[in-house]
N, C-alpha and C positions, 0 to 999 in steps of 0.2 A: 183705302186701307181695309176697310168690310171685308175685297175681295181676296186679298192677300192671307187671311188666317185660315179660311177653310183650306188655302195649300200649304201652309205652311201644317197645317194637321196632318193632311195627307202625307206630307213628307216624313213625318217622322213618324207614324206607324209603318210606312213602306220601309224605312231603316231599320225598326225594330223585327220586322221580320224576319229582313235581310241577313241583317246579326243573327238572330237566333237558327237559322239556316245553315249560313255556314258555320256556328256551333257545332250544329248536329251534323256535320260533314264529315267535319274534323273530329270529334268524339268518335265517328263511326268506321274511319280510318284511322286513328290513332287513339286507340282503346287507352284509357288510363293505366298503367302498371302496377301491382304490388309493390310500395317501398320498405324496405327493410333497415333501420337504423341502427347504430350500433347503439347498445345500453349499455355497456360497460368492458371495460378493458385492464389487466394488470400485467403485468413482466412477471416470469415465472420461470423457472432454470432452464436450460438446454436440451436437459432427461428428463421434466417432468409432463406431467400429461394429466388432462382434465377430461372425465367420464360421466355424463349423467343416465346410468344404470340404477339405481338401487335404491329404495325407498326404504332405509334405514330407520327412523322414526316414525315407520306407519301412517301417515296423514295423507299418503296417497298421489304424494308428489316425489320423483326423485329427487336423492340428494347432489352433489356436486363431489364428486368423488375424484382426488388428485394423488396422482403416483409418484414417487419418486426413490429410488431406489431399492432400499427394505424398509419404505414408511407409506402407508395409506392413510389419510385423511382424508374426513367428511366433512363437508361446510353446508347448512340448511341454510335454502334461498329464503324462508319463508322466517328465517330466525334473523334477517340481516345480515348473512353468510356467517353465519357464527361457527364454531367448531365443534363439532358433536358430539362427534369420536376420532380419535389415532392410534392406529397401533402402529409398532414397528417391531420386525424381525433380526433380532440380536445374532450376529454370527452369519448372516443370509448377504444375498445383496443384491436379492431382488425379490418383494414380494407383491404380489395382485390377491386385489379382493376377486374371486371368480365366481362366487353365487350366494344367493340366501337359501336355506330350507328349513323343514320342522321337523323335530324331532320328538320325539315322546317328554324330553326335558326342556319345551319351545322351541325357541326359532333360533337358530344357527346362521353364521357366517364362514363358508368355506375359504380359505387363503391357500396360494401354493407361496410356498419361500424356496427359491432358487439360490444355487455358489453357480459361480458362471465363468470361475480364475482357477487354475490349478487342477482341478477334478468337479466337472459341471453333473450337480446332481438337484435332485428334487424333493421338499418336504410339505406333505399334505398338511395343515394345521386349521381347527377348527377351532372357530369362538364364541362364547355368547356374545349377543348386539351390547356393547361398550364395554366389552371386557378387555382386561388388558393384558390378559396373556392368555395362550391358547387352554381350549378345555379337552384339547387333546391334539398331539403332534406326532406325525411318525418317524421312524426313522428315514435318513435319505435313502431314494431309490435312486438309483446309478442312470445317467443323462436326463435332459430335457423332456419337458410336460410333451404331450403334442393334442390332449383333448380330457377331459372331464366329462365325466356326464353323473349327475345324481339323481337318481331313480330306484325303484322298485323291481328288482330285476328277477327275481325267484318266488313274488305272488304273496308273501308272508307281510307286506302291509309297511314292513320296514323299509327305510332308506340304505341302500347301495351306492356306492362311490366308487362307479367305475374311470378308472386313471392310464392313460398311456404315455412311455417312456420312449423317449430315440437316444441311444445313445453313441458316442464316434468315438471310434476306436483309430489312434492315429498310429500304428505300426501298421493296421492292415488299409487305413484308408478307405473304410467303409463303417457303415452304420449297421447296427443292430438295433431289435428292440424287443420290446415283452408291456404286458398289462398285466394289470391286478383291479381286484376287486376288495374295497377295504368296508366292514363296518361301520355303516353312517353315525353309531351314537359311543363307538369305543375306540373307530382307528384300529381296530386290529386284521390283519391281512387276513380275510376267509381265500381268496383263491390269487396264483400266483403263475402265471404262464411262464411259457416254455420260450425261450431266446429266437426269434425268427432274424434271418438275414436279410435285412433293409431297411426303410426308413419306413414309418408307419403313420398312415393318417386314418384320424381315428382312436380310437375306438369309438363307433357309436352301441345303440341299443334303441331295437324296437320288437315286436310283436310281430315278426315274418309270416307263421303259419294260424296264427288268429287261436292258441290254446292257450290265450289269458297271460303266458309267461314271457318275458323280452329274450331274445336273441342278441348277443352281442356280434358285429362287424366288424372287423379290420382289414384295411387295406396296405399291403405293405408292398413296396416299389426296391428293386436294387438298383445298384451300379450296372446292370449291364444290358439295362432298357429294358425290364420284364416285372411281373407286378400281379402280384394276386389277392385275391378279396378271399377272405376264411370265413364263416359263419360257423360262431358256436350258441352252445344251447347246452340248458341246467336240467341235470339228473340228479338232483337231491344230493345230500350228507355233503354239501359245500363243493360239489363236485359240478365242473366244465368241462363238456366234449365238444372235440370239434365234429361239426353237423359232415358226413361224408356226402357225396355225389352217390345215387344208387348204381350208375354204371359208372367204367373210368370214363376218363374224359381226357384229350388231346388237348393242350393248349397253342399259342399261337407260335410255332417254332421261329426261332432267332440265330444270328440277325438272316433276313430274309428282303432281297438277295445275298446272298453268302459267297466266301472263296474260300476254298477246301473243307472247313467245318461246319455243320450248322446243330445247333441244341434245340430241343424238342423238352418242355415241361409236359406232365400227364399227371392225373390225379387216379387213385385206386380207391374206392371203397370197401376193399377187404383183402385183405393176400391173398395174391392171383400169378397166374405163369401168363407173362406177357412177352411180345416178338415184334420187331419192326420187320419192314418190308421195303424198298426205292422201287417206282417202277416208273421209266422214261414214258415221253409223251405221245408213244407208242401202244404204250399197254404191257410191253415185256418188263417181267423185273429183273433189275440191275442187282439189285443188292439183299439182304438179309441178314436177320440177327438170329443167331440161337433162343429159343423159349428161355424167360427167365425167370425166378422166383423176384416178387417185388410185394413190401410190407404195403397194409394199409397206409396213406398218406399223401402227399407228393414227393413227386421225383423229379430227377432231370438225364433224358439220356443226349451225350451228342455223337453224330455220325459224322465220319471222316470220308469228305465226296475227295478227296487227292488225285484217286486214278478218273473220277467220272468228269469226260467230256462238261461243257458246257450247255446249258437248255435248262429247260421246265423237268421238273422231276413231282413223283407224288408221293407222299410218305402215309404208312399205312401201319395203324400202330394195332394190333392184333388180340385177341384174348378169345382163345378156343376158335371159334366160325366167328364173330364178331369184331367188326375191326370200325375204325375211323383214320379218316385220312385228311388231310391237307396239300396246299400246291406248296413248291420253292422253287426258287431259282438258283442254280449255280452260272457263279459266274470267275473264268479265270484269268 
């Protein structure tokens, strides 16, 4: 029996090995995973929706932010989801908490309250943190939000609420829109733009050419596949221009390949006598416009290819000896 224990030793460290071997085999092919359990679940309507953006009570944690139609509610995770604040938008029927900022009178909550039945319009309304009715609401602007930004836009320290509108016009079956820029501490409308043709995303706002003051962007898209970016810029006494190009500038002519018509956008930086030009893939020109007066801004001219053959053509948009061109296709 003596000689049976020294193996019987041997054997079980030789297993202990063994095991701990193919441990690390399998650990090192099959890495343990991250598991994710659920901690908590509730039923909550069809159209409501749970958001954690916003650190409403300051402690440094967002709160649990839930939407439902013109009512926002706060629930702190950190109170036992208690209820913190709710407001709701009376006459609306749809309203989103969309930021916090400060103002010279604290810290604000911006809301937009949407109608979205009958006549879809949009009202900026601002509130103190737990207050229960706005501490200032605009009048509705005519169609849907499509972006906010609150910023410092003109260098004076104050908050700016710059707001973009799309609005659908159903006789003509197209979208319009316009921005404004509203007074962060009064709501009152300092600048109000001009109605562009199409749907607009956007507005942003940054600092473009680095002198301290924000640039506002907009990019607006039509119906009929074309699409242009604006960049404007603050000249004082609440006043917005749009930033021009120093030379004109040809954009992408449309549609391209084309059959009989094709439209040509261009941009002018100042009233200028402007001419088109068609020259085949020859070099000879086909075609020609008379010099014409055209305002600062954008335009759109279209040219009727009808009698020209089929091929490669070049369009050649003119101003004094200075011109720019682009290729098309017609195709009949």
């Amino acid at each position: 029996m003596k000689h049976l224990f020294p193996f019987s030793f041997n054997c079980c460290r030789f297993t202990h090995k063994l095991l701990l071997f193919v441990f690390i085999i399998i650990t090192l092919y099959n890495p343990l995973k991250a598991q994710y359990l659920m901690d908590w679940q509730v039923s909550q309507h069809y159209y409501e929706m749970g958001l954690p953006y916003f650190d409403i009570t300051g402690d440094g944690t967002p709160e649990l932010t839930k939407y439902l139609g013109n009512t926002v509610t706060i629930f702190d995770g950190t109170q036992n989801w208690a209820i913190v604040w709710s407001i709701t938008a009376s006459g609306y029927d749809e309203l989103i908490l969309w930021d916090l900022f400060s103002t010279e009178s604290g810290q604000k909550a911006l809301c937009l309250a949407t109608t979205l039945f009958d006549q879809v319009s949009t009202s900026v309304q601002v509130y103190d943190i737990y207050g229960e009715t706005p501490k200032w609401s605009t009048s509705s602007f005519e169609g849907y939000y499509s972006n906010v930004v609150i910023t410092d836009l003109n260098g004076s320290e104050g908050s700016e609420i710059l707001l973009g509108c799309n609005q659908w016009n159903e006789s003509t079956a197209r979208y319009s829109c316009r921005f404004y820029i509203l007074n962060g501490e009064t709501g009152s409308i300092d600048y109000e733009s001009s109605s562009f043709n199409g749907y607009l995303k956007g507005p942003y706002a940054a600092d473009l050419d680095g002198n301290g003051i924000q640039e506002i962007l907009i990019n607006v898209y039509t119906a009929d596949s074309t699409s242009t970016l604006s960049v404007f810029s603050y000249h004082g006494s609440s006043s917005v221009k749009e930033v021009m190009p120093e030379e004109f500038s040809m954009d992408t002519a449309f549609p391209n390949p084309f059959n009989g018509t094709v439209s040509v956008p261009f941009t002018v930086p100042k009233p200028s006598e402007l001419s088109f030009a068609i020259y085949d893939i020859s070099g000879r020109m086909v075609y020609t416009t008379p010099s014409c007066h055209f305002s600062a801004g954008s335009h759109q001219y279209t040219l009727d290819f009808a009698k020209q053959s089929s091929g490669v053509y070049f369009i050649r948009l003119w101003s004094g000896k200075t011109f720019q061109e682009q290729k098309i296709v017609h195709i009949k």
